[in-house]
C-alpha positions, 0 to 999 in steps of 0.5 A, a space after each residue: 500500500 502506497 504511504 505517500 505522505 504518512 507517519 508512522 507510530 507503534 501500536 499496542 500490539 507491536 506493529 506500526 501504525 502508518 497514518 495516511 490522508 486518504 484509503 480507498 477500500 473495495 470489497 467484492 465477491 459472488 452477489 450472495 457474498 453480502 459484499 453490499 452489506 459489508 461495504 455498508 457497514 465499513 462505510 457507517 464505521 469510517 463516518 463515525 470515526 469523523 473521515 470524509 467519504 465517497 462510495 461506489 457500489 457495484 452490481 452485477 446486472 443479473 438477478 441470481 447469476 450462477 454463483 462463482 461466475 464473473 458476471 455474478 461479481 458484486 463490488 463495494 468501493 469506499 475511499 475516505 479521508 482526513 480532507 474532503 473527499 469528492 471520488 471513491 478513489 482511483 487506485 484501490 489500496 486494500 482489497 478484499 476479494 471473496 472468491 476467484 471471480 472476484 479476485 480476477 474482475 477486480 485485481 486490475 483496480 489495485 495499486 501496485 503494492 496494494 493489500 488483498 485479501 482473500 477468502 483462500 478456501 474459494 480458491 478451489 479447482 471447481 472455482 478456479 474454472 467457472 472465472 476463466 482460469 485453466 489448468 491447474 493455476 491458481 493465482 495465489 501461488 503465482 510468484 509474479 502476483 506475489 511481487 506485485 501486491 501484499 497478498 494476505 491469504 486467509 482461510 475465512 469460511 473454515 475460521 468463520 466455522 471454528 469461531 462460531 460452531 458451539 455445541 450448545 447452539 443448534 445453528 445450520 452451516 448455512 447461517 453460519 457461512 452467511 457470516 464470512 463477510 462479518 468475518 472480513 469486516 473485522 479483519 478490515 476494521 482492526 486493519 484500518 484501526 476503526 472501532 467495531 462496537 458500533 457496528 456490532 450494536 447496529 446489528 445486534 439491534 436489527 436482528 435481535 429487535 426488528 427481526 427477533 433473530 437474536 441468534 443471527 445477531 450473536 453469529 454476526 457480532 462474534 464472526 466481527 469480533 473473530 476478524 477483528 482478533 484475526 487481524 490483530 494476532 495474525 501477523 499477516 500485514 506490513 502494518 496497521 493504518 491510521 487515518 485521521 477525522 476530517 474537518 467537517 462544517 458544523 451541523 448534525 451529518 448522516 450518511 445519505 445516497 442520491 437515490 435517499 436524498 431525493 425521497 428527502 427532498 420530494 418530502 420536504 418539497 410536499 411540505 414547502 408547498 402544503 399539497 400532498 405529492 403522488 409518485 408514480 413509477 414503474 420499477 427499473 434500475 436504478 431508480 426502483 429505490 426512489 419508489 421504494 422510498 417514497 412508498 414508506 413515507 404516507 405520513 407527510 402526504 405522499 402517496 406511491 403508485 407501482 404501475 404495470 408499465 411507464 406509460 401508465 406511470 406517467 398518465 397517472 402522475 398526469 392525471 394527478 397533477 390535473 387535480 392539484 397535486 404534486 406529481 412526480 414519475 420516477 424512471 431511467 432512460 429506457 422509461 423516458 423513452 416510453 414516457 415521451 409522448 404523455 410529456 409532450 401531452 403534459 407540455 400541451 396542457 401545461 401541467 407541472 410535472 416531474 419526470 425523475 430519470 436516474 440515468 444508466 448505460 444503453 441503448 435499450 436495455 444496456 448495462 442496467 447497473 452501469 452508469 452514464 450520462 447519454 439521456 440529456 439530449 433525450 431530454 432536451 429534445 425527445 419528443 415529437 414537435 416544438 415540445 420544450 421543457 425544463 431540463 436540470 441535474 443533480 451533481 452529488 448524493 447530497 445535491 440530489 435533495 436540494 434539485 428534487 426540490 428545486 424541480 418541484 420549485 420550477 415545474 409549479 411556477 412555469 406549468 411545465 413538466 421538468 426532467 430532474 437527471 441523477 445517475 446511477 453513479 449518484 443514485 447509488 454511491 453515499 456521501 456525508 450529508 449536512 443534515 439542512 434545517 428544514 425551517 431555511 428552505 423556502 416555502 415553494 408558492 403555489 395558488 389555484 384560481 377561483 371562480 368568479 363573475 367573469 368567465 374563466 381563461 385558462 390560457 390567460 398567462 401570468 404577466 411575471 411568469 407567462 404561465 397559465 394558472 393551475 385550476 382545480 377540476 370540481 370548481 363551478 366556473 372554471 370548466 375548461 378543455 383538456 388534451 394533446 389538441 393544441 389549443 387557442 390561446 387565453 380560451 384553451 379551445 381547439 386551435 387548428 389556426 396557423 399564427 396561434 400555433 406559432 404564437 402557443 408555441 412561443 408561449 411554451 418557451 418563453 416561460 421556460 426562458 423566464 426561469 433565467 430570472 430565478 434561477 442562479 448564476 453560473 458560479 466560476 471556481 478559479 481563474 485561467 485562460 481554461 475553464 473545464 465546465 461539468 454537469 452531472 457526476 462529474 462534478 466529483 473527478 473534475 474537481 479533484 483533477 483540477 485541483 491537481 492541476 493546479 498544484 502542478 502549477 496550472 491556472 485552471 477555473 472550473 463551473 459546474 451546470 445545473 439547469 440546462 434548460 433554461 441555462 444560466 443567465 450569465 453563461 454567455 459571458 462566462 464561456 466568452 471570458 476563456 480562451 479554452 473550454 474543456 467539457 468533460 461527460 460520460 457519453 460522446 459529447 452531448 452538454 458539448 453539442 448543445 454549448 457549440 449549437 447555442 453559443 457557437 464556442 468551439 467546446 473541446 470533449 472528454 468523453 468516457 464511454 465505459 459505464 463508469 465515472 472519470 478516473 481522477 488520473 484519466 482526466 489530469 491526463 487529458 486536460 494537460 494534453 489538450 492545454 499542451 496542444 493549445 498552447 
């Protein structure tokens, strides 16, 4: 393991306890290896010793591959710190691997010198072959391996069962093998030098409270505590690592992924506006979780729907919103391709409407649990005619509440369906979240007409806003016509007139364009004649990479967007105040095609294609060769 910039100090045991500003963590083995659970665990662990952390959950995309398979490899990373943190890490300096195929698939992730672990008992024949190796090879005995990395072999499955078989207890070997994940829990705790009485509390308290299985209880905390004396007596690592507590803002913290974040933020969004919020969606990864959120929180006025497809969450959600309520329809890029022509029906109507799309690697059904950011010109453009709306992105788990809210916020002033981007590499991973004071955010205004002596113009638009007003079905006097036919305008009665189809037309826009005036400026970070402008997750790795940059002596500034449609005011003059525009996305260039296409600036592109979030060290490189070719 890299010790660059560390200290060293002994322990109580005799080893040397090496201090380091940051560690990047990953777990992985067969999907039934609770990889998942334990990555969770350590995660909770580091946050209560006080570090900064980024996560990186990795799922196989099958449901139940056979077991053993490289397909069937589940992965936890986590790098925490003693600085703020904004990327789980590009080199993984401790590994635990829980059989071979989690073993091969990851080993390629670790930094030369790096420690890994692994359960030595999976490393059978019969396992060896299901991930591809031939022969009679076994990668453990491999002496070039060995010269590379910190192997630390470790019999987990017959330690777990020696630790934990009682003669007293009547407990299967199948319970007890589930524990073999607690067992390198504790095995990477005493590594690390984190406190695992916290976690054995959290899990005593589940098992033993909410599940009244105080016997599972007992077999998880003793296969910690048996990692955990592993660790400490084996003798089988160079060191014992320290890192230390961050220094955080003061304020109460939770950890929070963006998929939680966004649940928080429509509940928080439900109460701002005093209505009650219907979501509906129909299940699909990787935005099932948001659902499942959503559905436990009947208290504050939501109510969920699981529809059979898209197209029936999204009428729903239609219908709702044309009673007065928050509606929110949650789904991924394939969903939002379903979704787009009962969008353009809610753009015709002029219904506020949130269509949430946490976004994953396609086309079609693709790389279900991959992430990418190849839906932003779906969303600007894809559905049929002249159908404009609004567009914004979430940049961080934390970030993802203030933007549910902040959709909410936008569709109800202009009556326009808003498409709220996160990412699987957002909606997935964790990070430190200042728990707001709910009474800060403001209140998100919403009226509803009412009758009068004068006849009623649904069409009739707000002079600040240019919106039309939000009646509410049931009223006498304010009957109106509905539906996907364009309408005239002030009345809402079928139009089929030439000029009122371009004069609705520019109505639709033009709200939309008037949001310019409440929503924020672009804020620039850093001066330069570069600017690398991100949006979306990228916002982590440009970040770290342009600090990087800048300790090797380049001048670099950085923006990120949020609201893409409408842009920021002032983006116009912040792109001409460069010489260089650097626009890193995980697609083929998209935020770029719309920066070139709107403000004719010659945007250069760095683009990742492979289902995953920049490498810090990737965009260093690509940044210093395009400022190189232009200097």
């Amino acid at each position: 393991m890299s010790t660059t910039n560390s200290a060293s100090e002994s322990t109580g045991n005799g080893a040397q306890a090496t201090e380091l500003p940051a560690v990047s963590v990953r777990f992985c083995g067969d999907s039934g290896d609770g990889m998942q659970l334990t990555g969770s665990h350590f995660t909770d662990i580091v946050a209560l010793a006080g570090n900064d952390f980024a996560t990186a959950p990795d799922f196989p995309a099958e449901i139940r591959a056979p077991r053993g398979t490289l397909f069937g490899v589940s992965g936890y990373q986590v790098q925490f710190a003693s600085t703020e943190v904004h990327t789980h890490g590009d080199a993984v300096n401790a590994m635990v691997a829980m059989n071979p195929a989690g073993f091969r698939s990851n080993l390629e992730y670790v930094e030369q010198g790096g420690i890994v672990i692994v359960n030595e008992d999976e490393f059978t024949t019969a396992n060896l072959k299901k991930c591809g190796y031939e022969d009679d090879y076994n990668p453990l005995n491999d002496d070039v391996l060995n010269s590379s990395y910190k192997i630390c072999k470790v019999p987990m499955s017959r330690l777990t069962r020696e630790s934990l078989v009682r003669e007293d207890e009547e407990v299967s070997v199948k319970d007890i093998d589930r524990c073999r994940n607690m067992f390198a829990l504790g095995i990477v705790s005493w590594l690390f030098s984190r406190d695992i009485e916290p976690t054995i509390e959290k899990i005593e308290n589940y098992f033993g409270v909410v599940k009244k299985q105080p016997i599972i209880a007992q077999l998880n905390g003793r296969a910690i505590k048996a990692g955990y004396y592993f660790g400490e007596t084996a003798e089988l690592f160079p060191s014992r690592y320290q890192v230390a507590p961050a220094e955080f803002t003061t304020g109460e913290y939770r950890r929070i992924s963006g998929n939680e974040a966004i649940v928080l933020g429509f509940a928080t969004a439900t109460q701002k506006a005093n209505k009650p919020l219907f979501y509906a969606s129909y299940p699909i990864t990787p935005a099932s979780d948001v659902l499942h959120g959503m559905a436990r929180l009947k208290q504050f006025g939501i109510r969920t729907f699981q529809a059979e497809d898209e197209i029936a969450a999204v009428m729903s959600a239609i219908g709702a919103s044309f009673a007065g309520q928050i509606a929110v329809t949650g789904t991924s890029g394939p969903g939002l391709a379903l979704k787009s022509e009962a969008i353009g029906l809610a753009v015709m109507m002029e219904l506020p409407l949130v269509v949430l799309n946490v976004q994953r690697a396609g086309p079609a059904t693709g790389m279900p649990t991959k992430s990418e950011q190849a839906d932003l010109l779906q969303s600007m453009f894809g559905r049929s005619g002249e159908c404009p709306v609004i567009v914004i992105a979430a940049s961080s788990p934390g970030n993802c509440f203030e933007m549910a809210i902040e959709s909410v916020r936008l569709a109800t002033r202009a009556m326009c369906p808003v498409i709220l981007l996160s990412e699987g590499a957002l909606g997935n991973a964790a990070e430190p979240w200042n728990i707001p004071n709910i009474a800060d955010i403001a209140k998100i205004e919403v009226s509803h007409p009412e009758a009068s002596d004068e006849p009623f113009m649904p069409y009739l638009r707000d002079k600040e806003t240019h919106s039309r007003s939000w009646a509410i079905p049931g009223v006498p006097g304010l009957e109106h016509r509905i539906g996907g036919l364009e309408k005239e305008d002030v009345t809402g009665n079928v139009c089929y007139d030439n000029e009122n189809h371009a004069l609705m037309t520019r109505n639709r826009a033009e709200k939309i364009q008037r949001l310019q005036d409440v929503i924020p400026e672009l804020e620039v970070d850093g001066d330069g004649d570069t600017l690398v402008l991100g949006w979306g997750s990228t916002r982590g790795s440009i970040l770290t990479a342009v600090s990087e940059l800048r300790e090797k002596g380049h001048s670099i500034a950085t923006a990120h967007l949020h609201y893409i449609n409408p842009f920021p005011k002032n983006l116009a003059e912040v792109l001409n105040s460069y010489k260089r525009i650097i626009i890193p996305e995980v697609n083929t260039g998209q935020l770029r095609l719309l920066i070139r296409g709107h403000f004719l600036v010659d945007a250069v592109g760095i683009n990742n294609l492979s289902g995953r979030s920049f490498y810090v060290n990737e965009l260093v490189e690509e940044i210093e060769s395009i400022i190189g070719e232009g200097s």
